[in-house]
PDB file of N, CA, C and O in Angstrom:
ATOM      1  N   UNK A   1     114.829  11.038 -94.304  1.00  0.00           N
ATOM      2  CA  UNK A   1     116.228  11.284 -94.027  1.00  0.00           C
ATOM      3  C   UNK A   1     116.370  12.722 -93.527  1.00  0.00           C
ATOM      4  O   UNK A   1     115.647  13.601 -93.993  1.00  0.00           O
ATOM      5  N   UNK A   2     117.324  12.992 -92.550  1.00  0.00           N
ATOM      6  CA  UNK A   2     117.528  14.257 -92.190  1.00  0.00           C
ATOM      7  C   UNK A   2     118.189  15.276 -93.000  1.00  0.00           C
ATOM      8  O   UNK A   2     118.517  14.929 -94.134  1.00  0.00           O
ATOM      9  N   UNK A   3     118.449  16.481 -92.623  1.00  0.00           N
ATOM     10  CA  UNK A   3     119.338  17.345 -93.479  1.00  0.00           C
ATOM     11  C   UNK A   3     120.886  17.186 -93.272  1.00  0.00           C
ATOM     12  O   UNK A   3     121.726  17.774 -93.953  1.00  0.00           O
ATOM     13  N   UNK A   4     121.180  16.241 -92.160  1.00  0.00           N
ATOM     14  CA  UNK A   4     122.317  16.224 -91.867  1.00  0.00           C
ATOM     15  C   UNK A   4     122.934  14.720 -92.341  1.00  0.00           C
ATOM     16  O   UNK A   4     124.154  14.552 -92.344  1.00  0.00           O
ATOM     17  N   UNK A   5     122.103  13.753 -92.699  1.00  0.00           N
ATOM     18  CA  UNK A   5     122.422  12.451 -93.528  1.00  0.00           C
ATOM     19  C   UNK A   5     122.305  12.914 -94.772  1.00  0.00           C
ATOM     20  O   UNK A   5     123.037  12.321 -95.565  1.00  0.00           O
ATOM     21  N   UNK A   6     121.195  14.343 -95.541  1.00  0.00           N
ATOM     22  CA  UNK A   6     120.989  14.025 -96.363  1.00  0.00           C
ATOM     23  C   UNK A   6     122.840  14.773 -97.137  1.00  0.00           C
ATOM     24  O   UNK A   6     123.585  14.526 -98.086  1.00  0.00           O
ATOM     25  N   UNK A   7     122.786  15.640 -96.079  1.00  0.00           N
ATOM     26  CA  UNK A   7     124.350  16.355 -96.618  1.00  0.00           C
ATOM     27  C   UNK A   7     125.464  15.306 -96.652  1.00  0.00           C
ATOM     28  O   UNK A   7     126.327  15.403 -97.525  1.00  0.00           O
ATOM     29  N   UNK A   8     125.516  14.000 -95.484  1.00  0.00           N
ATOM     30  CA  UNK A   8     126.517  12.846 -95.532  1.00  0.00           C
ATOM     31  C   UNK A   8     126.278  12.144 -96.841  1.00  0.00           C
ATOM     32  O   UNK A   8     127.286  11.966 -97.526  1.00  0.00           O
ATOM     33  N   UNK A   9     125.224  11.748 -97.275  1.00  0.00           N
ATOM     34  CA  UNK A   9     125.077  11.353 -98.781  1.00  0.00           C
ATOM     35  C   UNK A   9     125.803  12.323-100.433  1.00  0.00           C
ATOM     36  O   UNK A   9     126.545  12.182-101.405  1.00  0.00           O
ATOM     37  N   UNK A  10     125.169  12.992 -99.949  1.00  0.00           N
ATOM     38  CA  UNK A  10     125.708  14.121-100.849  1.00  0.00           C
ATOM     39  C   UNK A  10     127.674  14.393-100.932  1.00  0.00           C
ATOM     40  O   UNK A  10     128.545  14.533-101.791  1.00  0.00           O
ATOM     41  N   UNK A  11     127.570  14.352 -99.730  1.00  0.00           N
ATOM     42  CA  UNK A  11     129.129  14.566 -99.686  1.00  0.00           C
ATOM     43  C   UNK A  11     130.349  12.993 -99.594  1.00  0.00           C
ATOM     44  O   UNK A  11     131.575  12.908 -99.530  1.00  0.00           O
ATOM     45  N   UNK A  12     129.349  12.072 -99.626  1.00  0.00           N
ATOM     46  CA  UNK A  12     129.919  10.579 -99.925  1.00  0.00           C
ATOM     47  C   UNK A  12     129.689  10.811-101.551  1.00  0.00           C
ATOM     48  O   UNK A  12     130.778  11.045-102.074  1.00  0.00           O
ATOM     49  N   UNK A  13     128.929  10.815-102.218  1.00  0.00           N
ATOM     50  CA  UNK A  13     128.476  11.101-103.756  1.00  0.00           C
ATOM     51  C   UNK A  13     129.879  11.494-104.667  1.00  0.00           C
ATOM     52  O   UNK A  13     130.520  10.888-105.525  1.00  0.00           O
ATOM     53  N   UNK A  14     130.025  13.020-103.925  1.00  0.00           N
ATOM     54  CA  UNK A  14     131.234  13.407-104.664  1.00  0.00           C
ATOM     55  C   UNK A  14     132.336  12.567-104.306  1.00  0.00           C
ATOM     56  O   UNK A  14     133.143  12.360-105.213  1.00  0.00           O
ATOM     57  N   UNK A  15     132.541  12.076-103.283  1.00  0.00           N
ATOM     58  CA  UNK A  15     134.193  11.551-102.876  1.00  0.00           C
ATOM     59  C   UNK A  15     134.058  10.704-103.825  1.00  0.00           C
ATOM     60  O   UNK A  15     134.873  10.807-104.742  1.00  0.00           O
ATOM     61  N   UNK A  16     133.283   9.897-103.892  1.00  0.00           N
ATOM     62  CA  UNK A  16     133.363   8.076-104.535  1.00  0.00           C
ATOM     63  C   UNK A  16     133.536   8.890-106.366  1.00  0.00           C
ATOM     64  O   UNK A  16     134.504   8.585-107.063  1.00  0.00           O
ATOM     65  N   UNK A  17     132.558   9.789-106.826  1.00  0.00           N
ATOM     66  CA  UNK A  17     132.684  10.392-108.565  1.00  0.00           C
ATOM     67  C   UNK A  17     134.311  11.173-108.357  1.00  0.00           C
ATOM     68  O   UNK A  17     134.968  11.210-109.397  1.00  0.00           O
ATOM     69  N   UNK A  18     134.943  11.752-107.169  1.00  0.00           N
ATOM     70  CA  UNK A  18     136.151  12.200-107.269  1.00  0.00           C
ATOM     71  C   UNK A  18     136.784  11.048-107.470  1.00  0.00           C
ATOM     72  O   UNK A  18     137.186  10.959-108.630  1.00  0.00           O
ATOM     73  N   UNK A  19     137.072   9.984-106.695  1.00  0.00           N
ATOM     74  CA  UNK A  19     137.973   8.565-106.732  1.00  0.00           C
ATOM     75  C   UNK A  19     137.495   8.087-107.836  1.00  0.00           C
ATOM     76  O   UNK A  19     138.323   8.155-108.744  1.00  0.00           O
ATOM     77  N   UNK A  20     136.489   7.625-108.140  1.00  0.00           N
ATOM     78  CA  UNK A  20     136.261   7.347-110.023  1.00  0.00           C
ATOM     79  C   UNK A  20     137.391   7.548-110.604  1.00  0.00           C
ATOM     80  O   UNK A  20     138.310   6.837-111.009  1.00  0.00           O
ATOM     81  N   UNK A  21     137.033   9.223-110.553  1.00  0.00           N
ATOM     82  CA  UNK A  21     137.577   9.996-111.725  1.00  0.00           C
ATOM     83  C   UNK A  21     139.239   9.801-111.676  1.00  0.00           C
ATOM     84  O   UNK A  21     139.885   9.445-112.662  1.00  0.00           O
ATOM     85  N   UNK A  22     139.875  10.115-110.260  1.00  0.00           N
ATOM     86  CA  UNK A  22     140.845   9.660-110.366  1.00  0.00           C
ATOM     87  C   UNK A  22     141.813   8.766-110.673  1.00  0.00           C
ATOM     88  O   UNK A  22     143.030   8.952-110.702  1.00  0.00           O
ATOM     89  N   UNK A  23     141.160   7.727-110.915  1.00  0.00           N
ATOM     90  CA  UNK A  23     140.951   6.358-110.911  1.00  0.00           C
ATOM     91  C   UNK A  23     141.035   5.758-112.579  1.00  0.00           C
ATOM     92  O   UNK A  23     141.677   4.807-113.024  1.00  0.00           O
ATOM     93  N   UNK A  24     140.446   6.377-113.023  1.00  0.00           N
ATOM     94  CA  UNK A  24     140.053   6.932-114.430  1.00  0.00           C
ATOM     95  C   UNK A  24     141.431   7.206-115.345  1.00  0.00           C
ATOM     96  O   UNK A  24     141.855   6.636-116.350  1.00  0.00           O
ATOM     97  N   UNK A  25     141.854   8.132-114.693  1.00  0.00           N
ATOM     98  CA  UNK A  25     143.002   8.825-115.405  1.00  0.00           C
ATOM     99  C   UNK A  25     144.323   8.268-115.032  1.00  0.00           C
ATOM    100  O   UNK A  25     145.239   8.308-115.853  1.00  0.00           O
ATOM    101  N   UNK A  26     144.476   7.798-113.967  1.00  0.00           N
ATOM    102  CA  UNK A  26     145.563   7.145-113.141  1.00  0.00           C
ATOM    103  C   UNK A  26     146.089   5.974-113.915  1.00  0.00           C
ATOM    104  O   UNK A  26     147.262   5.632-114.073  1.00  0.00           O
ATOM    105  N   UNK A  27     144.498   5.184-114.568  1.00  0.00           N
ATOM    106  CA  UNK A  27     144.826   3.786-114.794  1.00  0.00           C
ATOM    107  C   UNK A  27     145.060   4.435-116.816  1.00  0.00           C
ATOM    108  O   UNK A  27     145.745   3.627-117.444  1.00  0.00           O
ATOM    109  N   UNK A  28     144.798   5.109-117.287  1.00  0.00           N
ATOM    110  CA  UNK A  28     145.298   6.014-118.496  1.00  0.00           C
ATOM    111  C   UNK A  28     146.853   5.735-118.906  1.00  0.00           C
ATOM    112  O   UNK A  28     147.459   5.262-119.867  1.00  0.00           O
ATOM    113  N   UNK A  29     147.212   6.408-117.380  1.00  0.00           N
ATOM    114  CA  UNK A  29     148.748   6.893-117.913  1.00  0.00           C
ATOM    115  C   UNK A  29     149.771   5.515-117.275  1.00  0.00           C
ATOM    116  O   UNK A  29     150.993   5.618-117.168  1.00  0.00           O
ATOM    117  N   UNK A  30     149.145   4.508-116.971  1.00  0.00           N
ATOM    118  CA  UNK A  30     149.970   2.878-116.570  1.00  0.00           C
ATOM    119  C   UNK A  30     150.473   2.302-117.492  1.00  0.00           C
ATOM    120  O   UNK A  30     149.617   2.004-118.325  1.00  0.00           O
ATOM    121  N   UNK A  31     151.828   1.876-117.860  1.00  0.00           N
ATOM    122  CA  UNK A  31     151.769   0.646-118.567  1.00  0.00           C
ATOM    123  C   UNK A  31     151.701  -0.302-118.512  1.00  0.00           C
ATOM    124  O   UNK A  31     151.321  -0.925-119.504  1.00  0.00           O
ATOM    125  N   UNK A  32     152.149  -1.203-116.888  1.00  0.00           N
ATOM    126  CA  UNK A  32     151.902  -2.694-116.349  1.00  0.00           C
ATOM    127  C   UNK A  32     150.382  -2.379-116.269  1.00  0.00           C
ATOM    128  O   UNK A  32     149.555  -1.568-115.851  1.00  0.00           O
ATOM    129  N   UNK A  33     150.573  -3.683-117.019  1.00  0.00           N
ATOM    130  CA  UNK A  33     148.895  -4.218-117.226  1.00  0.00           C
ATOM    131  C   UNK A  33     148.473  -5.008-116.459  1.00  0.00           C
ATOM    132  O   UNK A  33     147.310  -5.389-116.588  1.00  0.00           O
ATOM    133  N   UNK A  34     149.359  -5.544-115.332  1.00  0.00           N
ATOM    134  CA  UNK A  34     148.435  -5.759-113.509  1.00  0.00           C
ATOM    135  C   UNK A  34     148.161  -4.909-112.934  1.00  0.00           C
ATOM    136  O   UNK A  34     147.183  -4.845-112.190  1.00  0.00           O
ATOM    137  N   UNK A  35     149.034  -3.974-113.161  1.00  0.00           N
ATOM    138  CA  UNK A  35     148.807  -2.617-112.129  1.00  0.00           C
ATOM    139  C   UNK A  35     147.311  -1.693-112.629  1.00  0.00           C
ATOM    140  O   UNK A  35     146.454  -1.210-111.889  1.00  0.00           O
ATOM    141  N   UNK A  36     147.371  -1.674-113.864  1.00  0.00           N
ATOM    142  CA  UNK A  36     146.243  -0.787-114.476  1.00  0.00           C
ATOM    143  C   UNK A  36     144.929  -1.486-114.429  1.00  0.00           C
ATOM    144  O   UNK A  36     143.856  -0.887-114.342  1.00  0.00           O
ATOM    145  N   UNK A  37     145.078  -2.958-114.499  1.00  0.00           N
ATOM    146  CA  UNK A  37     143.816  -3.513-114.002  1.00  0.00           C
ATOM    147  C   UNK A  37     143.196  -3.375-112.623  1.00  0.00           C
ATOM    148  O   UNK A  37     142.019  -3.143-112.346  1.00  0.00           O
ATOM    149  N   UNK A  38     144.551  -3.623-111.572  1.00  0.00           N
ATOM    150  CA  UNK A  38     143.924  -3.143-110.436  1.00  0.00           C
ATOM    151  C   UNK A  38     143.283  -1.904-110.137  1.00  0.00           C
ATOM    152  O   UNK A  38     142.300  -1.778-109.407  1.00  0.00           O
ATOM    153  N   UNK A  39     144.259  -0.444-111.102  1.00  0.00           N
ATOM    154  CA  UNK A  39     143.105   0.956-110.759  1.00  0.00           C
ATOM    155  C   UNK A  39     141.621   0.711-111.467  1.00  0.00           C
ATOM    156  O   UNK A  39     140.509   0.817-110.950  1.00  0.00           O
ATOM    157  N   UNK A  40     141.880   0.450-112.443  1.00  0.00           N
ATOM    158  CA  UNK A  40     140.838  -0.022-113.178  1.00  0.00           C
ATOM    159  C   UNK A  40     139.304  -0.587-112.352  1.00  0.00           C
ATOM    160  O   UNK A  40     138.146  -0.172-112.303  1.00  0.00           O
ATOM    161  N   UNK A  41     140.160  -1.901-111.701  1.00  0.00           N
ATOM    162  CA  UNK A  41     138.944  -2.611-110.539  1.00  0.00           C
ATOM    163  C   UNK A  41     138.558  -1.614-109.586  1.00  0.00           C
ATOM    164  O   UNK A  41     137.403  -1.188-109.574  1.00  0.00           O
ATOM    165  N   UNK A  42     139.575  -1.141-108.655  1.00  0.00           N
ATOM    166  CA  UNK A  42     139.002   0.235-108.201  1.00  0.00           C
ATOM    167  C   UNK A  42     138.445   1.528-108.623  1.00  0.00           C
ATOM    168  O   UNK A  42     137.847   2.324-107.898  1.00  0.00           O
ATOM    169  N   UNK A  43     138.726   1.661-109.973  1.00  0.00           N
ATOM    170  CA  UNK A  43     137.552   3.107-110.415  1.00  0.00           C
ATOM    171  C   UNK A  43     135.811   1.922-109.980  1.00  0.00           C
ATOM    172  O   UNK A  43     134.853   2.097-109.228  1.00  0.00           O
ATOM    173  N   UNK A  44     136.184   0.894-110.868  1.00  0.00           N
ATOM    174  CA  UNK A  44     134.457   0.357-110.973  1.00  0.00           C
ATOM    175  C   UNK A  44     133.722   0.131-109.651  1.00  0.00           C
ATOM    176  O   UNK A  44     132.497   0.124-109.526  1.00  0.00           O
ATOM    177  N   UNK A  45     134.640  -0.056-108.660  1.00  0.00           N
ATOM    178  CA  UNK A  45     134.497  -0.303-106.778  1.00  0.00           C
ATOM    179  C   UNK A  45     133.943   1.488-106.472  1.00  0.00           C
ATOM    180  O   UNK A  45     133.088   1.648-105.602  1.00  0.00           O
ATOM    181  N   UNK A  46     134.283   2.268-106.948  1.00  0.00           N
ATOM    182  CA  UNK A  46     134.111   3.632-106.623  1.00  0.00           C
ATOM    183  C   UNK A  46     132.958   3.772-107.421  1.00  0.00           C
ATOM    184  O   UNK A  46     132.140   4.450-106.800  1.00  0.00           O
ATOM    185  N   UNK A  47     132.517   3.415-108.573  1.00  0.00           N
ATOM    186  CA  UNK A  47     131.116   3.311-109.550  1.00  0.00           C
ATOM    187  C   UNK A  47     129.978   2.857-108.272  1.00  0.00           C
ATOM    188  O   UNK A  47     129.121   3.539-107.709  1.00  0.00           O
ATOM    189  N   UNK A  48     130.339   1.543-108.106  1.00  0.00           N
ATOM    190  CA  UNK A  48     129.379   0.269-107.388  1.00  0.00           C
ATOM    191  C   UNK A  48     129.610   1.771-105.953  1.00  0.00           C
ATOM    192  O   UNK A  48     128.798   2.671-106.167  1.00  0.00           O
ATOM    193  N   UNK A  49     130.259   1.966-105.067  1.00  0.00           N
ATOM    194  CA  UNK A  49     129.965   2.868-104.330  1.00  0.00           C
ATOM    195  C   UNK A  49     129.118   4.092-104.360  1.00  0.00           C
ATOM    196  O   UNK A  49     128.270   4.501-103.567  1.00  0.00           O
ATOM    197  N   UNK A  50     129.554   4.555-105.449  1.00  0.00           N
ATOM    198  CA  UNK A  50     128.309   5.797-105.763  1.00  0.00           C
ATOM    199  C   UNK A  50     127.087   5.368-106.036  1.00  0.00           C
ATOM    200  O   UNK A  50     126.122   6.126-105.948  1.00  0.00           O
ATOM    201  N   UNK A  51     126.956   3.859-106.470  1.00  0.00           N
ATOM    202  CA  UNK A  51     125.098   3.791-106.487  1.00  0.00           C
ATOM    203  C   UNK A  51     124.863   3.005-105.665  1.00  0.00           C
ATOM    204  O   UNK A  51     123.723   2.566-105.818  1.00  0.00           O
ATOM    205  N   UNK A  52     125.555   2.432-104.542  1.00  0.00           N
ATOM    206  CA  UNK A  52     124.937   2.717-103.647  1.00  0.00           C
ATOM    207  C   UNK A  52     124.494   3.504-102.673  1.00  0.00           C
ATOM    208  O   UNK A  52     123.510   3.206-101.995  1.00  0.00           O
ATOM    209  N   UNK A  53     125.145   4.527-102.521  1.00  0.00           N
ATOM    210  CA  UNK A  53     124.891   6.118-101.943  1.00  0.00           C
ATOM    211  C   UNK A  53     123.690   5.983-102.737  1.00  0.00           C
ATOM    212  O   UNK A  53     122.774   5.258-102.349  1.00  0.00           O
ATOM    213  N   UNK A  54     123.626   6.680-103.910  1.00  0.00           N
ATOM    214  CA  UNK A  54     122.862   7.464-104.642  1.00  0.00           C
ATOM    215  C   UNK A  54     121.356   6.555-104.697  1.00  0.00           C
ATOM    216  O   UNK A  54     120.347   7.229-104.904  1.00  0.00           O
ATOM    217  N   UNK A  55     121.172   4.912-104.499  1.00  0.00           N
ATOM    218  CA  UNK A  55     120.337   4.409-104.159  1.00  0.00           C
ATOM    219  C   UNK A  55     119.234   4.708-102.798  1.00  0.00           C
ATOM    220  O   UNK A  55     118.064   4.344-102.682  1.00  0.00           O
ATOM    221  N   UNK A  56     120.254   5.656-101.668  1.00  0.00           N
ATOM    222  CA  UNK A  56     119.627   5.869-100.659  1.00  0.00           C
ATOM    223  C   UNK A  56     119.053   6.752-101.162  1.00  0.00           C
ATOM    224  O   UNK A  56     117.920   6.722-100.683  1.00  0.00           O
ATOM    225  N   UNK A  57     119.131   7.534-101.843  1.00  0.00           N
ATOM    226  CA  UNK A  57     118.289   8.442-101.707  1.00  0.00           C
ATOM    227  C   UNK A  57     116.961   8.410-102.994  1.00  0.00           C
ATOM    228  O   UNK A  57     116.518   9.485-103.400  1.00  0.00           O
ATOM    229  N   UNK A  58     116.378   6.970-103.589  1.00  0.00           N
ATOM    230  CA  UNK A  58     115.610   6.802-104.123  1.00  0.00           C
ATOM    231  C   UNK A  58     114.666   6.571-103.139  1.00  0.00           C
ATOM    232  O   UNK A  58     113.503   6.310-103.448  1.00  0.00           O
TER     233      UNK A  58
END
């Protein structure tokens, strides 16, 4: 991999652990419990995203 994919990995890494995280806390402070499932499904979509990034670079 180059230095310039290997920096696109790296910098996909954080976005997807930033959206997690956001994701995380968002679905915290919900009380509809459709709505919080859906952030919910999307923090774990942002999980499944970061390993696959983080797979490239095994």
């Amino acid at each position: 991999m180059t230095t310039k994919e290997l920096l696109y990995v790296e910098d996909a890494l954080g976005h997807a652990t930033y959206f997690q995280t956001k994701c995380k806390e968002t679905a915290g402070q919900i009380q509809d419990m459709e709505l919080k499932n859906c952030v919910e499904q999307m923090a774990q979509k942002h999980q499944q995203i970061f390993q696959s990034f983080y797979g490239l670079l095994g």
